[in-house]
Each structure stands twice: as structure tokens, then as C-alpha cells.
N, C-alpha and C positions, 0 to 999 in steps of 0.2 A: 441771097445774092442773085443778081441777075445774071445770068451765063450770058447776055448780051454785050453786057461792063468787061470783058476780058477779050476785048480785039486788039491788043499789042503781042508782038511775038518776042520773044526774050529766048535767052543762053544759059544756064545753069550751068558754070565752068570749076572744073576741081583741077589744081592744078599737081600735076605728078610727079614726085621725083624723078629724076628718068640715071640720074648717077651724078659721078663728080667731077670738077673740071680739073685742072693740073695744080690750083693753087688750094685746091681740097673743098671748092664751095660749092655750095649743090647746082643740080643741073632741072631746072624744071620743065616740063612739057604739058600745055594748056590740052584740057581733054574736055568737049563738050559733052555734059552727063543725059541734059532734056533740054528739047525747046517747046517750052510750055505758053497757052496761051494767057494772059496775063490784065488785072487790072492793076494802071499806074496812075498814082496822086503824088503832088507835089506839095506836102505839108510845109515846105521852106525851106531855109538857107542861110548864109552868111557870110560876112564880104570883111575881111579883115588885115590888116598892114604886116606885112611879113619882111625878112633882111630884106628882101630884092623889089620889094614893092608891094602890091594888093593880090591877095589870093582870093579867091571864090571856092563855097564850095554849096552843094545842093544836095538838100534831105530826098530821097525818095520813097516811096511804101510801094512795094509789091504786092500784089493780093494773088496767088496761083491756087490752082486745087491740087490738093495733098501730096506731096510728094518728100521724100527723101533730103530735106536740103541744111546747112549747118555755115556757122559763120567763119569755115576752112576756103569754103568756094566765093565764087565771085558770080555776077550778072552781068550779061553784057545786054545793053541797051541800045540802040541810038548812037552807034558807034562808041560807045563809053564804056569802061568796065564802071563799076557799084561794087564797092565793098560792102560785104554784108556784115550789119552793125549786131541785128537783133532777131529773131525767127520768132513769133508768137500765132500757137492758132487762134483762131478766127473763126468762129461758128465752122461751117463747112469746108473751110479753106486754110488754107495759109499764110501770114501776114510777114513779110519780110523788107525790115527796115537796112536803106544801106545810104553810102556818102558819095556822091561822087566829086570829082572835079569838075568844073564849070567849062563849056568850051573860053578858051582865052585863057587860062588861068596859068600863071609864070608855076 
């Protein structure tokens, strides 16, 4: 890997219980774990008819160097969270597949 290919900066977010609300449902509070430097590809997508109309949505691949990360947390990108779909290493790195929503998308 070229340590050149990871000029995007990204969020590694775990999101914490923090307690309960008055109707007994959890209370969560977003906690940024790293912000690690990052290579982004965009292997694809899909654009499909939903009750209310067309949704979009977009594959992304994260490439980071080693870190701590699991498909509990989320990424925030580009104003977008990523859920994280898949964690696989990656030669020296880490390969982390996730979904986001499209800007526009109902």
C-alpha cells in the first residue's frame, strides 16, 4: 500500500448507551473512538423504487491501517454516516465495507 492513497480523514464512531428515556427506550450518545487517515473507493451502488419513491444507496470500501473497529460503530465521511457492513484485513491494513445513503435520498 502506498501510505500516499490515505489522504481522506474519516470518524470511527461507537455509539454508547448513555441510559433510558421515560418510555424505557435506550438513550444513545455518539463517541468518536479515531480519526484515522484513510483510503476511499467507491465499488458501487443502487438506485431502487421504494413506498415513497426512488432510494439510493452507495457501496463504500475503507482501507485504514489496523485499528480496533467492528460492525457495532459507524464512519462518518463527507458529512454522511457508513454503516459498517463488513471488516476484512487487508495485507497490512484494514478493509472496511459499509452502505450509505445517497445525498437526496427520501
Amino acid at each position: 500500500m502506498d501510505p500516499g492513497e490515505f489522504d481522506k480523514r474519516i470518524s470511527l464512531i461507537r455509539l454508547d448507551q448513555t441510559g433510558r428515556d421515560g418510555a424505557g427506550a435506550p438513550i444513545s450518545q455518539r463517541v468518536q473512538v479515531a480519526r484515522p487517515w484513510a483510503k476511499v473507493s467507491y465499488p458501487g451502488g443502487k438506485e431502487f423504487l421504494a413506498g415513497d419513491g426512488t432510494d439510493t444507496q452507495q457501496r463504500v470500501v475503507f482501507r485504514i491501517y489496523a485499528r480496533e473497529v467492528d460492525v457495532s460503530m459507524l464512519i462518518h465521511f463527507a458529512g454522511r454516516d457508513h454503516d459498517i457492513q463488513d471488516v476484512r484485513p487487508f495485507d497490512d491494513v484494514t478493509e472496511i465495507h459499509t452502505v450509505a445513503q445517497a445525498p437526496g435520498a427520501k
